[in-house]
Backbone as JSON Lines, residues from 0, in Angstrom:
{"i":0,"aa":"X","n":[-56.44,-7.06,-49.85],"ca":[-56.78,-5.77,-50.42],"c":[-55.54,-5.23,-51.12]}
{"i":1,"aa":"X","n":[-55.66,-4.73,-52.51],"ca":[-54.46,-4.04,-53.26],"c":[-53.9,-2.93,-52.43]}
{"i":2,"aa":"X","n":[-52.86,-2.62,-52.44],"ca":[-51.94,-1.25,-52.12],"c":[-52.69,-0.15,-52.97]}
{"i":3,"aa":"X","n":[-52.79,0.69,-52.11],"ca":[-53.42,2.3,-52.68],"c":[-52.77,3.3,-52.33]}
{"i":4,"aa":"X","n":[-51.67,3.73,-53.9],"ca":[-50.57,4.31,-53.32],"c":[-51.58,6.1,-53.68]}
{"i":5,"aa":"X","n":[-50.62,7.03,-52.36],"ca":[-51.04,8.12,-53.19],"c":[-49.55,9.06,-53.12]}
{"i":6,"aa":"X","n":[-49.27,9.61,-54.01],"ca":[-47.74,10.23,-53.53],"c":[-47.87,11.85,-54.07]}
{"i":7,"aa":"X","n":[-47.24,12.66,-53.95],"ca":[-47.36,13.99,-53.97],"c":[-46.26,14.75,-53.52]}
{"i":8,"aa":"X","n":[-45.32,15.17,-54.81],"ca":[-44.06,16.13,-53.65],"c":[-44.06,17.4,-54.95]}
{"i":9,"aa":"X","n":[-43.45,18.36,-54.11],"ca":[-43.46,19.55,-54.7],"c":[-42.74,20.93,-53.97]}
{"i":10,"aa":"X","n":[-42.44,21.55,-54.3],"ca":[-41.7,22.82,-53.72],"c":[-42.45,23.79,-53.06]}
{"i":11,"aa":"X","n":[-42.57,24.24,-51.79],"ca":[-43.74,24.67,-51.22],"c":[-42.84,25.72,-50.02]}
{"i":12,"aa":"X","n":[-43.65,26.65,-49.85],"ca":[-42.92,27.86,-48.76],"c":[-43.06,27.12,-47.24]}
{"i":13,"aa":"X","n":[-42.47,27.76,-46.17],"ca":[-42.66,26.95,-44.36],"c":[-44.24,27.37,-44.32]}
{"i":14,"aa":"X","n":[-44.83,28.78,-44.96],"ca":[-45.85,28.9,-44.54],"c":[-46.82,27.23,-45.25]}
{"i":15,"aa":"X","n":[-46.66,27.34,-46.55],"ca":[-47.85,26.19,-47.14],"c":[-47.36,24.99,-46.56]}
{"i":16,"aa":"X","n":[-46.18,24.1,-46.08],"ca":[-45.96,23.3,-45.31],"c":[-46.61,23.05,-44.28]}
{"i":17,"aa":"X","n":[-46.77,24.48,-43.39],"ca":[-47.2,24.47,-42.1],"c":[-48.59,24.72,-42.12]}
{"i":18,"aa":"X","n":[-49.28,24.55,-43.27],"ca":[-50.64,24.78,-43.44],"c":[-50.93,23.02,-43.76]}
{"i":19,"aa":"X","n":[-50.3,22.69,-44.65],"ca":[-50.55,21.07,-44.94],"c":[-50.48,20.26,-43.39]}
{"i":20,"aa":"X","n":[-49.43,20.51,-42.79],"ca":[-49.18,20.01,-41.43],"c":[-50.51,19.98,-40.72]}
{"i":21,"aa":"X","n":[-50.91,21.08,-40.76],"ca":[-51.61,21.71,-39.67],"c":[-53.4,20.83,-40.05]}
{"i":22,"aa":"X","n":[-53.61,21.04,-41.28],"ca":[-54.88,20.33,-41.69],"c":[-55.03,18.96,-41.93]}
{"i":23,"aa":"X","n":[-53.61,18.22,-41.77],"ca":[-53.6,17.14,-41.29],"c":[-53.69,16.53,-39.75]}
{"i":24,"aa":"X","n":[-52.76,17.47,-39.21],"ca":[-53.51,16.99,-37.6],"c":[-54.55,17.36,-37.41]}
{"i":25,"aa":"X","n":[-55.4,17.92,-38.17],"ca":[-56.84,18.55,-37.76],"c":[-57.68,16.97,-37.98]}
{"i":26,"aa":"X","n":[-57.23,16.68,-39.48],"ca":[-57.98,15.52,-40.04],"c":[-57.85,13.87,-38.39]}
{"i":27,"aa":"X","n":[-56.75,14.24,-38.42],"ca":[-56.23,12.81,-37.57],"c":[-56.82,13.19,-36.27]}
{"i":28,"aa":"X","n":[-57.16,14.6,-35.91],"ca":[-58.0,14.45,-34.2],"c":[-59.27,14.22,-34.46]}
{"i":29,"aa":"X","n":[-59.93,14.38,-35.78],"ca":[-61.53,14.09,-36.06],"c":[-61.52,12.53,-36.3]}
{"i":30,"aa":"X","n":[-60.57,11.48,-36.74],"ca":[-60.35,10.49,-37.23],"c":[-60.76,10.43,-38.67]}
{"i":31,"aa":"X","n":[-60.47,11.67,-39.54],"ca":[-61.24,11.44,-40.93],"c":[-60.09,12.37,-41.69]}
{"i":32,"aa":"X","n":[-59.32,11.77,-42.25],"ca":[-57.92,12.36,-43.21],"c":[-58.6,12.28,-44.79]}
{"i":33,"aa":"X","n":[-58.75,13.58,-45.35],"ca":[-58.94,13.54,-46.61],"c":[-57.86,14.46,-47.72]}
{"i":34,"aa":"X","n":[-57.38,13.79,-48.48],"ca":[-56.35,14.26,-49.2],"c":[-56.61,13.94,-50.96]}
{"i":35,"aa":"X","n":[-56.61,15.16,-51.55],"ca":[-56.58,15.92,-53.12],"c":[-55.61,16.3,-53.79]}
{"i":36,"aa":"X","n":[-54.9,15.46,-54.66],"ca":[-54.19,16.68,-55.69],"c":[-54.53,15.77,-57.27]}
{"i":37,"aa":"X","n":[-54.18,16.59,-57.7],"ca":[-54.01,16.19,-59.78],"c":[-55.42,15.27,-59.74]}
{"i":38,"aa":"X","n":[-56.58,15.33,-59.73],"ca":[-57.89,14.65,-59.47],"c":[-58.14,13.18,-58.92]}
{"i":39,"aa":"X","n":[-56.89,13.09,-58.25],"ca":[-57.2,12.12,-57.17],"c":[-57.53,12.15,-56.09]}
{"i":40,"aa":"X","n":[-58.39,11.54,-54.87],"ca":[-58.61,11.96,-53.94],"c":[-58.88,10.77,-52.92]}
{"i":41,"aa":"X","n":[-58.11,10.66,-51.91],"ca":[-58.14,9.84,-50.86],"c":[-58.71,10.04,-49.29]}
{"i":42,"aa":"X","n":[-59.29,8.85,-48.71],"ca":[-59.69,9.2,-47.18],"c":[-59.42,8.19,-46.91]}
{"i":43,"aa":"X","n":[-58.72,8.75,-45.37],"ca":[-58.52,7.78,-44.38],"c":[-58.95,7.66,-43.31]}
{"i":44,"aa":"X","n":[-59.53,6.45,-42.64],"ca":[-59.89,6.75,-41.53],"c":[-59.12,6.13,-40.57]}
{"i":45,"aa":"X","n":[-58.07,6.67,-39.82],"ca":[-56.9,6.11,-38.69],"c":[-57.92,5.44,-37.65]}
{"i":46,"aa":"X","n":[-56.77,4.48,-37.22],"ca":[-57.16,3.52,-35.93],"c":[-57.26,4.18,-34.75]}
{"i":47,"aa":"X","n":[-57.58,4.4,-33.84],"ca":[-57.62,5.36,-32.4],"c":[-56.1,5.03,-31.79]}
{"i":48,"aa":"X","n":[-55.17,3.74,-32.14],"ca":[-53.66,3.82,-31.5],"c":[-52.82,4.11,-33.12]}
{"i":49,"aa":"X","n":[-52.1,5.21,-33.16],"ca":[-51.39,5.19,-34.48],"c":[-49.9,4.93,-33.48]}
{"i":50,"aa":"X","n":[-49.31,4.47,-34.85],"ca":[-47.84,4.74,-34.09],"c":[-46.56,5.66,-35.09]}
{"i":51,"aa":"X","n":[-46.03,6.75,-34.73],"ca":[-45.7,7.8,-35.34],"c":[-44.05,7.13,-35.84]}
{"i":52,"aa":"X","n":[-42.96,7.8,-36.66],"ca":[-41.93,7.54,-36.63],"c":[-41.57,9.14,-37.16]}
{"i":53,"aa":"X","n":[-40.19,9.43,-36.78],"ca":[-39.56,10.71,-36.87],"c":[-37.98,10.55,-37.66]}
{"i":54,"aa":"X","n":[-37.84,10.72,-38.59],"ca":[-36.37,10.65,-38.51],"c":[-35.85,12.15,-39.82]}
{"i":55,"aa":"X","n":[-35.29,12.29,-39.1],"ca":[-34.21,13.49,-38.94],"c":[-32.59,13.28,-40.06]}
{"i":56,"aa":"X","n":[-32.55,14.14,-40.67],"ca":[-31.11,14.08,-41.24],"c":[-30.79,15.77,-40.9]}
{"i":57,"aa":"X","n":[-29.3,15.77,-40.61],"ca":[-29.5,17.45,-40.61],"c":[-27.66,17.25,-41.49]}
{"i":58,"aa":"X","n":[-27.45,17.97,-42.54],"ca":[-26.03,18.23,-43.19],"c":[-26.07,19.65,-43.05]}
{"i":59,"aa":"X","n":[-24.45,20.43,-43.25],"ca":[-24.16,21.64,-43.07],"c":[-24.95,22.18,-44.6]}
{"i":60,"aa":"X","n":[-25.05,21.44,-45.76],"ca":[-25.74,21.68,-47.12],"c":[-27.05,21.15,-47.27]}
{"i":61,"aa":"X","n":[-28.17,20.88,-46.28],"ca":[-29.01,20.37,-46.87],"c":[-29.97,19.52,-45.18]}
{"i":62,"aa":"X","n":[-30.89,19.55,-45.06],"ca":[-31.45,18.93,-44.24],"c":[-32.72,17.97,-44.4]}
{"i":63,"aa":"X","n":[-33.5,17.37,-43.65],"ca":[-34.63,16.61,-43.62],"c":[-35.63,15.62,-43.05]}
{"i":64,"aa":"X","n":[-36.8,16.11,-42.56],"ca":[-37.42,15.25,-41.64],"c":[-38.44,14.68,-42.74]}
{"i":65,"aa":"X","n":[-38.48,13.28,-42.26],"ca":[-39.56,12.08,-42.34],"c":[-40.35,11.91,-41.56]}
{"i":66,"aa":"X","n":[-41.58,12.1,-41.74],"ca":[-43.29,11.59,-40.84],"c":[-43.61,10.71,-41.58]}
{"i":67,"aa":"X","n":[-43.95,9.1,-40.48],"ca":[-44.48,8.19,-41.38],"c":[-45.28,8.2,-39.92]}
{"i":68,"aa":"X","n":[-47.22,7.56,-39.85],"ca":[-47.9,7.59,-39.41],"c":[-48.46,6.31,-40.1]}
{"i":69,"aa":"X","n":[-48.52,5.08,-38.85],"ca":[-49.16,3.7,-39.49],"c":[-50.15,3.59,-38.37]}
{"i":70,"aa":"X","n":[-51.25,2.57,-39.07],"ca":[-52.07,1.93,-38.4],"c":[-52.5,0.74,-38.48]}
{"i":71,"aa":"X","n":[-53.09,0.02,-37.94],"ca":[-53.83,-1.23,-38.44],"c":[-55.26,-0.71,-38.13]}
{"i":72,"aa":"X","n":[-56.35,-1.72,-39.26],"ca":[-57.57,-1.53,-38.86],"c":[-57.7,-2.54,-38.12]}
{"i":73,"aa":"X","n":[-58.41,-2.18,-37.34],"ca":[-59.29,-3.37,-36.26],"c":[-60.26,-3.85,-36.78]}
{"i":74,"aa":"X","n":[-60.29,-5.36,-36.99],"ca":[-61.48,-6.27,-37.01],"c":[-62.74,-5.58,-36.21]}
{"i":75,"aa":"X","n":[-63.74,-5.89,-36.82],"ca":[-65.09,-6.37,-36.21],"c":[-65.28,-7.09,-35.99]}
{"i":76,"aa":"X","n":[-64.94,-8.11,-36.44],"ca":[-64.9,-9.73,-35.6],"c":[-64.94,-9.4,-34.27]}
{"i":77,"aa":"X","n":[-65.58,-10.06,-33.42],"ca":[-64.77,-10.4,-32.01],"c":[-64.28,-12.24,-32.13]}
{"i":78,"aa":"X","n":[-64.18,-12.64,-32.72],"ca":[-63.19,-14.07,-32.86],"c":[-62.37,-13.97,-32.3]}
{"i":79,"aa":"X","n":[-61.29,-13.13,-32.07],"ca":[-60.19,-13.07,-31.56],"c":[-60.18,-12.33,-29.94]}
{"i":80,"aa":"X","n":[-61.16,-12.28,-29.38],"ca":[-61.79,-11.5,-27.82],"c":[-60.84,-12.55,-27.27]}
{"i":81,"aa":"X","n":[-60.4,-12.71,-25.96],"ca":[-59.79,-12.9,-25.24],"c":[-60.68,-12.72,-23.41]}
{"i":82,"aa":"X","n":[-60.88,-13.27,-23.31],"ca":[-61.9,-13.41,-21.67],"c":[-60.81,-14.39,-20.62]}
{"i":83,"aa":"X","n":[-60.79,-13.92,-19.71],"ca":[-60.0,-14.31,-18.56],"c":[-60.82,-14.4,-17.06]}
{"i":84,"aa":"X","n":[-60.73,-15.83,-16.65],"ca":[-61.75,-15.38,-15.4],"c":[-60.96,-16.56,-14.37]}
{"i":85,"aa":"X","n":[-61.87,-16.35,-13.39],"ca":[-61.2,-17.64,-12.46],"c":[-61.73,-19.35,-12.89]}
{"i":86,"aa":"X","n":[-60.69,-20.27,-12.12],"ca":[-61.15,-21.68,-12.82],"c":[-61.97,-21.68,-11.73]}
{"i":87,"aa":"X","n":[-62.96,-23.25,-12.51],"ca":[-64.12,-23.19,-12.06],"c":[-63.5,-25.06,-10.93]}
{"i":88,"aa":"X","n":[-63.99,-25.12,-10.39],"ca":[-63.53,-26.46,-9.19],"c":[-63.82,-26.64,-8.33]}
């Protein structure tokens, strides 16, 4: 499957930050992330295990946090099931 980039930066107050924040964890506890700007529009639907990353810069001139949020989709297959039982003898 191609890469489906979507990118979006812009100058925004703590309040509209903390509004974007906020309607994104809304999206990620329903499992349904939908995101709009310049007439593009994307949905995601996260895996039930995400795994988060945080990283932090802080300078006396300037600061900055990174949220990256990955997932994998899970197969429907069960090909790959895994069953464990006692031997048979």
């Amino acid at each position: 499957m191609p890469k489906d980039r979507f990118e979006v930066a812009r100058i925004a107050s703590p309040e509209e930050v903390a509004a974007c924040l906020t309607a994104l964890s809304a999206g990620l506890t329903k499992g349904d992330v939908r995101l709009e700007s310049g007439g593009q529009t994307r949905r995601l639907v996260p895996a039930a295990d995400l795994k988060i990353e945080l990283r932090i810069k802080d300078r006396s001139d300037r600061g900055k946090i990174e949220i990256e949020i990955a997932w994998k989709q899970r197969s429907t297959s069960k090909s790959g099931e895994l069953r464990v039982g006692p031997a048979h003898g």
